[in-house]
C-alpha positions as CSV (number, residue, x, y, z in Angstrom):
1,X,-11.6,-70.5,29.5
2,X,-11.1,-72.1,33.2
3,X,-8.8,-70.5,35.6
4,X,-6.1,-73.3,34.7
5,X,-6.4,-72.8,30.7
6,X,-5.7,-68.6,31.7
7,X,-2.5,-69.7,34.1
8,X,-1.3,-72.2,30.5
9,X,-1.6,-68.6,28.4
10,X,0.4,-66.7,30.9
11,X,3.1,-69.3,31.0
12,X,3.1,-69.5,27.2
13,X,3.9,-65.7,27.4
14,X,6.3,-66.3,30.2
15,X,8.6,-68.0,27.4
16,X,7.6,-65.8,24.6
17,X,8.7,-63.0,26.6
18,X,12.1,-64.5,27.5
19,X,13.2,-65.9,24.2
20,X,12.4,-62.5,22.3
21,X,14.4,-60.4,25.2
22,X,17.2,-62.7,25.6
23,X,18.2,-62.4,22.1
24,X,18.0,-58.7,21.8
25,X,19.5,-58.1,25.3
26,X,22.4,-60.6,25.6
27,X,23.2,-60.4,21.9
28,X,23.4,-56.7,21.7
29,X,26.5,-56.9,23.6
30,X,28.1,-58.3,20.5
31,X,26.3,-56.1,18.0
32,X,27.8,-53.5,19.8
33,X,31.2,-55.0,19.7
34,X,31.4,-55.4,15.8
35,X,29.3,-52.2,14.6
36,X,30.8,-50.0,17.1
37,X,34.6,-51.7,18.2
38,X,32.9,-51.8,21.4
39,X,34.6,-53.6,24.7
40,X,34.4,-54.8,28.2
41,X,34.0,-51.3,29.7
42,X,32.0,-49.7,27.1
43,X,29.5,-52.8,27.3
44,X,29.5,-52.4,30.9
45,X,28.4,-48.9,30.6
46,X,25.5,-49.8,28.4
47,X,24.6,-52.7,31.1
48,X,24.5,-50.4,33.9
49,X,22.3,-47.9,31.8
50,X,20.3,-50.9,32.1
51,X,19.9,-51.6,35.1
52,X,19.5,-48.2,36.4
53,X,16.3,-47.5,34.2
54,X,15.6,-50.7,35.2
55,X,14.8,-49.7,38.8
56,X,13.0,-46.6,38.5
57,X,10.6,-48.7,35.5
58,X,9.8,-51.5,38.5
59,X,8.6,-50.0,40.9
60,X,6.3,-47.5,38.6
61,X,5.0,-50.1,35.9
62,X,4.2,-52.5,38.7
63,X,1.9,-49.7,40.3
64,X,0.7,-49.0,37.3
65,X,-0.2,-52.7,36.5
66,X,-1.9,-52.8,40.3
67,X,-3.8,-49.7,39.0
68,X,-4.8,-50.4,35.6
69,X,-4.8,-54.3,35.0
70,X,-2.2,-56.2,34.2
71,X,-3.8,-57.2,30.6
72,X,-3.7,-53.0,29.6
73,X,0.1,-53.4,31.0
74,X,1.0,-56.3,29.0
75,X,-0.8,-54.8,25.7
76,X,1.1,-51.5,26.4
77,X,4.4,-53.2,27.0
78,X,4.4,-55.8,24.3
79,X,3.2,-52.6,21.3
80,X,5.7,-51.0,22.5
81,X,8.4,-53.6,22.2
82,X,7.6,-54.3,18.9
83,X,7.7,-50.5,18.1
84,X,11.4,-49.8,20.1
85,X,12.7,-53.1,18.2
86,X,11.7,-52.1,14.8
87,X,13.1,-48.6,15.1
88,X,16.6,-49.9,16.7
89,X,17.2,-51.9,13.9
90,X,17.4,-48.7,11.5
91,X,19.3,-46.7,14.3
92,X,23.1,-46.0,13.3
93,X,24.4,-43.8,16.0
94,X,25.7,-44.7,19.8
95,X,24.1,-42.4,21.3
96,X,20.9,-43.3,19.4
97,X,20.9,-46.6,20.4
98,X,22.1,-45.6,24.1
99,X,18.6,-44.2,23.9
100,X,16.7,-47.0,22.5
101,X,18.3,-49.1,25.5
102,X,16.7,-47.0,28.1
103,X,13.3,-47.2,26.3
104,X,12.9,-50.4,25.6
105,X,14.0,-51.6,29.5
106,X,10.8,-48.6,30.6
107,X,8.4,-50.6,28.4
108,X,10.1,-53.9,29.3
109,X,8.6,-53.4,32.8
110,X,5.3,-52.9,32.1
111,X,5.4,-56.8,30.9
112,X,7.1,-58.9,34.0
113,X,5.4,-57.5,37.0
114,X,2.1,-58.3,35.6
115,X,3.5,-61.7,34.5
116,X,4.5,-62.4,37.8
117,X,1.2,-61.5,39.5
118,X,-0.7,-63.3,37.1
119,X,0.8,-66.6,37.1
120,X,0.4,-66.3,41.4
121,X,-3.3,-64.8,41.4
122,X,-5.7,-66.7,43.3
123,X,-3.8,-70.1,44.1
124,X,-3.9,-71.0,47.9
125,X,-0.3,-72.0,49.4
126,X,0.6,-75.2,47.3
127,X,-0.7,-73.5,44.3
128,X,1.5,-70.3,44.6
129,X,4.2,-72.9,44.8
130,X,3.3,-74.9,42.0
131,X,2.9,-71.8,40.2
132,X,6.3,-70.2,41.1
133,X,8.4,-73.8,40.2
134,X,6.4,-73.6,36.5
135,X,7.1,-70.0,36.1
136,X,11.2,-70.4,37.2
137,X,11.3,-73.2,34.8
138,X,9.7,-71.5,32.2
139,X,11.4,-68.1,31.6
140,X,14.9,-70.2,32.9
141,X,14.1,-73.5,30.3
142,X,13.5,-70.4,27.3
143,X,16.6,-68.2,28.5
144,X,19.0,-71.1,28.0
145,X,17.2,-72.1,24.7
146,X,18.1,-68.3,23.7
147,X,21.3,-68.2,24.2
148,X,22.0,-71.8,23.0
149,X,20.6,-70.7,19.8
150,X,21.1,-67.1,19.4
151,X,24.5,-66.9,18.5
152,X,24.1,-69.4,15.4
153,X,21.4,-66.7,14.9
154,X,23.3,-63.8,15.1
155,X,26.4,-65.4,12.4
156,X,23.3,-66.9,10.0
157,X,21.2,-64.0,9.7
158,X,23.4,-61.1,10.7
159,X,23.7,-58.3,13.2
160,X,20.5,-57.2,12.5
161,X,18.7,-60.3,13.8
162,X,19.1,-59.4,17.1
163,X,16.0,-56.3,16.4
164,X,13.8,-58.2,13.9
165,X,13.7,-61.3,15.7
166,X,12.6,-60.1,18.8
167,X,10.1,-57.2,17.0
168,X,8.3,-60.6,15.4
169,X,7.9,-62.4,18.6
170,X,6.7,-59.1,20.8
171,X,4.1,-58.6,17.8
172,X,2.8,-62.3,18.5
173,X,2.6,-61.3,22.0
174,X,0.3,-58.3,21.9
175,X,-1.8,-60.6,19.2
176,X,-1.8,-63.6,21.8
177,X,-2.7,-61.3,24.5
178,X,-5.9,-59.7,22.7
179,X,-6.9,-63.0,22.2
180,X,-6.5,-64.1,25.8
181,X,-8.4,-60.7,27.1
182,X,-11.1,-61.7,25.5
183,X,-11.1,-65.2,27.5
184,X,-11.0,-63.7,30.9
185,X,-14.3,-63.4,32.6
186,X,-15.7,-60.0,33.0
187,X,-17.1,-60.4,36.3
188,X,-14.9,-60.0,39.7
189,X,-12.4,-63.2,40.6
190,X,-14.3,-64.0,43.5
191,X,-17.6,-64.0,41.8
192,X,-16.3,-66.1,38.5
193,X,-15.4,-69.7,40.8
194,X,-17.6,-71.0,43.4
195,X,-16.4,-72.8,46.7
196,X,-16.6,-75.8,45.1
197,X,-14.5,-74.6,41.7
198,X,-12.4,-72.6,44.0
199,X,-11.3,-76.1,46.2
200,X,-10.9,-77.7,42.8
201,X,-8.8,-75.6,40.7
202,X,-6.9,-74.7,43.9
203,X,-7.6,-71.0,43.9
204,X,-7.0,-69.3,47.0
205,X,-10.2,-68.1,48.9
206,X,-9.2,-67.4,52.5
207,X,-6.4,-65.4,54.2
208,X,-2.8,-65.8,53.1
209,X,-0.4,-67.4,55.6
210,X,3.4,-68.2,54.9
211,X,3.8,-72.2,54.9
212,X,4.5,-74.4,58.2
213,X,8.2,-74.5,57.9
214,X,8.6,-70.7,58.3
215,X,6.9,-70.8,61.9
216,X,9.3,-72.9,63.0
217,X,12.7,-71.3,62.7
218,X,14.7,-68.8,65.0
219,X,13.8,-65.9,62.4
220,X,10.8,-64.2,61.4
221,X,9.7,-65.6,57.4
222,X,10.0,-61.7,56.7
223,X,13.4,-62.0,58.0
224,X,13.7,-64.7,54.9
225,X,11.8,-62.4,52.7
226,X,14.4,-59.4,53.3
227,X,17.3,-61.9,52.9
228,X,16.5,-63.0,50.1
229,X,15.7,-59.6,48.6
230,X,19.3,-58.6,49.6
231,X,20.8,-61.6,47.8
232,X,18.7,-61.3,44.7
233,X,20.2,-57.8,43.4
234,X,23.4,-59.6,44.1
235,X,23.1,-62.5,42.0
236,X,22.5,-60.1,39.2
237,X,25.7,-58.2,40.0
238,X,27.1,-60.9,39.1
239,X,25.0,-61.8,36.0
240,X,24.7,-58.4,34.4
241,X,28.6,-58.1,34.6
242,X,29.3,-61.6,33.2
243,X,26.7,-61.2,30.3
244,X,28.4,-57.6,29.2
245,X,31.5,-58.7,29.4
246,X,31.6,-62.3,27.3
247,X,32.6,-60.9,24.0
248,X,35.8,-60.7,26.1
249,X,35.3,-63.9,27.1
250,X,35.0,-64.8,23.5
251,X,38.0,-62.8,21.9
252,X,40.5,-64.6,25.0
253,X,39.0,-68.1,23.9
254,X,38.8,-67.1,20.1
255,X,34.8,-68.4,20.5
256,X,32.2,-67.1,17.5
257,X,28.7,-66.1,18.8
258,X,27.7,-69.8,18.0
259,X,30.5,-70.9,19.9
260,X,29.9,-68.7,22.7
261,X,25.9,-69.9,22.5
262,X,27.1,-73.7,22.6
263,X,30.2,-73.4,25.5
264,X,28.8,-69.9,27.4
265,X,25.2,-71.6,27.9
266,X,26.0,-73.8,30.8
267,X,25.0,-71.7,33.5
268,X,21.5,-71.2,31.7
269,X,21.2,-74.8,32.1
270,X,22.3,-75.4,35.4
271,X,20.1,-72.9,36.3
272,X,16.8,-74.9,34.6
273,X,17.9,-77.9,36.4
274,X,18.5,-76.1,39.8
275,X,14.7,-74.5,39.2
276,X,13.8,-77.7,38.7
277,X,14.6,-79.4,41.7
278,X,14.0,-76.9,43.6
279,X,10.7,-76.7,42.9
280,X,9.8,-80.2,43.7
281,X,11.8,-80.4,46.8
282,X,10.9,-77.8,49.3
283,X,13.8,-78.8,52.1
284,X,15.4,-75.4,51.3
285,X,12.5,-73.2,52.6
286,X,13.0,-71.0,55.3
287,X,16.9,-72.8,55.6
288,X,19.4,-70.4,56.0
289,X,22.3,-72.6,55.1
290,X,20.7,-73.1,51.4
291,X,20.8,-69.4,50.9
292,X,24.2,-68.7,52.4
293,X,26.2,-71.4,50.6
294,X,24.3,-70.4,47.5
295,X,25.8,-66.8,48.0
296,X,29.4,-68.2,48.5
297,X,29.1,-70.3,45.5
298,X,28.2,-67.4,43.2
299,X,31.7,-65.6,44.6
300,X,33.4,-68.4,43.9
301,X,32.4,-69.5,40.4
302,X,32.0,-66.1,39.5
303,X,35.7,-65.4,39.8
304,X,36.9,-69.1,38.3
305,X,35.1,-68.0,34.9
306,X,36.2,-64.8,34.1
307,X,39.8,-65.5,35.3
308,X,40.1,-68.8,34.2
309,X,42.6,-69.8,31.7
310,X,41.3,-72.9,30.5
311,X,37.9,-73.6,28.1
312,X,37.2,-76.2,30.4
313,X,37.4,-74.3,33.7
314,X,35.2,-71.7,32.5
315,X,32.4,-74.7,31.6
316,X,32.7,-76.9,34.8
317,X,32.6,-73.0,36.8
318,X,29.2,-72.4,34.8
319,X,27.4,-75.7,36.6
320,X,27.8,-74.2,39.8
321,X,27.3,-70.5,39.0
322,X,24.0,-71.4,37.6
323,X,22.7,-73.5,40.6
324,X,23.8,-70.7,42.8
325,X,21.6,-68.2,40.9
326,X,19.1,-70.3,40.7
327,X,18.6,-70.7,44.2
328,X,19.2,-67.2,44.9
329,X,16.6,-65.9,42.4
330,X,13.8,-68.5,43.1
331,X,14.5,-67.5,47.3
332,X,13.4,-64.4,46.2
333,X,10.6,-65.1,43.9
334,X,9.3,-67.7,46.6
335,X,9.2,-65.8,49.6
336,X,7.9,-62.6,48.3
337,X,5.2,-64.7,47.0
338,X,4.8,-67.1,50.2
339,X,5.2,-64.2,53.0
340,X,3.3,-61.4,50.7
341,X,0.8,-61.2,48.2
342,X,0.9,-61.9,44.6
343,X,0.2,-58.4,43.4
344,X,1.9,-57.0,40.7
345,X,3.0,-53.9,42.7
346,X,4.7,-56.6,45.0
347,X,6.6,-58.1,42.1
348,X,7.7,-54.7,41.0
349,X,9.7,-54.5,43.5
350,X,11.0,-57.8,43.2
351,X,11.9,-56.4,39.6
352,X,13.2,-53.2,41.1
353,X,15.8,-55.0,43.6
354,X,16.9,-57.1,40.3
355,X,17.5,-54.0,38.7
356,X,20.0,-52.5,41.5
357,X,22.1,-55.8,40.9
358,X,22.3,-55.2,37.0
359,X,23.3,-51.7,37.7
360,X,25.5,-51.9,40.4
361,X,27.9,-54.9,39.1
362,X,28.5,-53.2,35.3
363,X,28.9,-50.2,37.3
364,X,31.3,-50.9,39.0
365,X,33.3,-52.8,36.7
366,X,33.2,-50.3,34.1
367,X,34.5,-47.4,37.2
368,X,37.0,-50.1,37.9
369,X,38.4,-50.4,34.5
370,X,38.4,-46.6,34.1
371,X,40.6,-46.1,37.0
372,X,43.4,-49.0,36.0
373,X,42.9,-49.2,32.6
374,X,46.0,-51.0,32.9
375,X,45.0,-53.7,35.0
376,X,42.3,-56.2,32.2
377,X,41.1,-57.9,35.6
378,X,40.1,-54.7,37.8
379,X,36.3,-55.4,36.8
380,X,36.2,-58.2,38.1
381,X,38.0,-58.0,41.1
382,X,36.4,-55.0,41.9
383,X,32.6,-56.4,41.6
384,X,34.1,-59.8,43.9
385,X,33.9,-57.6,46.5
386,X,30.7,-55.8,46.0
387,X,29.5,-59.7,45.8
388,X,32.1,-60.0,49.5
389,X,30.0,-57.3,51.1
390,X,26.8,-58.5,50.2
391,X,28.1,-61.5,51.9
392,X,28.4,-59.5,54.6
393,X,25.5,-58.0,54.6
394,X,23.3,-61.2,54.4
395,X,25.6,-62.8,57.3
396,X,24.6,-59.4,59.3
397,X,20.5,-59.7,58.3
398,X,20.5,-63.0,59.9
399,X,22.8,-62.3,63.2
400,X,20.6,-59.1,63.2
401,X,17.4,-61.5,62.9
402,X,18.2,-64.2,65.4
């Protein structure tokens, strides 16, 4: 297979990947609901379990791709998927599946670091680009597919769809993967193009160097690069909160899982689109004011959905909290792709700051809701200003920077 025919594999696994983990993941939040009474801050809980494993698994199944191959990782991870799916769906117990959650995120990580450095191997500067806008548009295009779909999923085929759908797409995965091992040339990636191939299919052969526009602004691009970085866990604050607590959502709207999946998708959406154009336009790059209005945007739409009254505020709200994480998410993506290397230990840690936002904003809520059980809105209030001082704290990076 040619180096392009490899990237089209990757990208097929990209989606794979995201279908089969969006509808265990954001699902399991209403499995847990109706098997177990859960609600906002027991779901919260489970999130923050999440994200906490979540962190530690980044950092150490990215070295471990960078060490072993990211093939063996992806292998590993997607057997063991399929194994942790299959045995949650005959697990009866909380604490049982508290358990299964923190396994299946450890394994989960030996799968997207090597995904990310995969797709980003050996492209020169507009390649990495080219390659970053298909991968955002990808995994975003399949996560808004998941949810549009998985809760007419989850009232057809039951709660225990949201194991043995999954387990059946993770098993195509490892299957997929074995095939595509045995595509990749055995000999060493500078020796399988030569100059000529490597100028063709756009593979990077020289040193890498962030593009033009970051060497003309009054920061560093690393400065960009530990912006964004900040603003990424941040985004998922927000997310990882929002996504644990929509059965709430649902019960104040009276919304079924398919309701939910056709009304509570929005922000999937407008998160495609924003992918979308901001991969073809590249007047954001090294811009500042992109990333701050982005951040101000997610406050703000953050707090109109889950205080809204009104159906129709909480949909309009979506639009904009999904182009706000869009642009937040790909900053990080971008730069740490742009500025560093596409390794997979690098995009570890691009997993591992993800992971502090998906544990810090369901951890706080759920402490929140503990200490004024009395108040229904003290999660969210209380994460709006964990999102205030990372506001802050980007506004400071910058100053800091200048």
């Amino acid at each position: 297979m040619t180096h392009r025919q490899l990237k089209t594999g990757y990208f097929a696994l990209v989606g794979l990947n995201t279908v089969a983990t969006s509808y265990y993941f954001n699902y399991l939040f209403f499995f847990l609901r109706d098997q177990f009474g859960f609600g906002n801050k027991e779901n919260l809980c489970v999130s923050a379990l999440h994200g906490l494993v979540y962190i530690f698994a980044a950092v150490q199944c990215g070295k471990f791709a960078e060490r072993r191959g990211n093939i063996i990782s992806l292998k590993l991870g997607f057997a063991c998927l399929t194994i942790s799916m299959v045995i949650g769906a005959f697990l009866q117990g909380t604490t049982a599946l508290f358990v299964l959650v923190a396994g299946y995120t450890t394994v989960l990580l030996f799968t997207w670091p090597a995904l990310e450095s995969l797709v980003s191997e050996r492209e020169s500067r507009p390649g990495v680009q080219q390659m970053v806008g298909i991968y955002n548009c990808t995994w975003a295009g399949a996560a808004a597919l998941a949810y549009f779909t998985g809760g007419k999923l989850y009232d057809v085929f039951g709660r225990g769809a949201i194991f043995w759908l999954p387990a059946g797409i993770f098993a195509v995965q490892f299957i997929f993967t074995l095939w595509l091992e045995k595509q990749v040339p055995l000999t060493q990636p500078s020796a399988t193009l030569s100059p000529s191939d490597a100028e063709r299919d756009g593979v990077r052969s020289g040193p890498h160097t962030p593009e033009t526009a970051a060497l003309h602004q009054p920061v560093s691009p690393k400065a960009f690069l530990n912006m964004a970085w900040l603003a990424s866990p941040f985004a998922y604050i927000a997310i990882n909160t929002l996504l644990a607590v929509m059965p709430g959502i649902a019960g104040k709207f009276g919304l079924s899982p398919t309701r939910v999946g056709l009304f509570c998708s929005v922000w999937f959406f407008g998160r495609f689109v924003a992918f979308a154009l901001l991969w073809k336009w590249a007047g954001w790059h090294y811009r500042f004011r992109w990333l701050l209005g982005a951040f101000l945007l997610l406050i703000g739409s953050f707090m109109a959905i889950l205080l809204a009254h009104e159906l129709w505020i909480v949909i309009v709200a979506q639009v904009f909290f999904g182009f706000a994480t869009g642009l937040i998410y790909y900053s990080s993506l971008f730069y740490s792709m742009d500025v560093g290397e596409a390794s997979s230990e690098h995009s570890g840690w691009h997993e591992a700051f993800i992971g502090m936002g998906i544990f810090a904003g369901p951890a706080v809520g759920a402490l929140a809701l503990q200490l004024a059980p009395e108040n229904p809105n003290a999660g969210t209030w209380a994460v709006t200003a964990l999102l205030v001082c990372g506001l802050v704290g980007l506004v400071w990076l910058r100053l800091r920077r200048k």
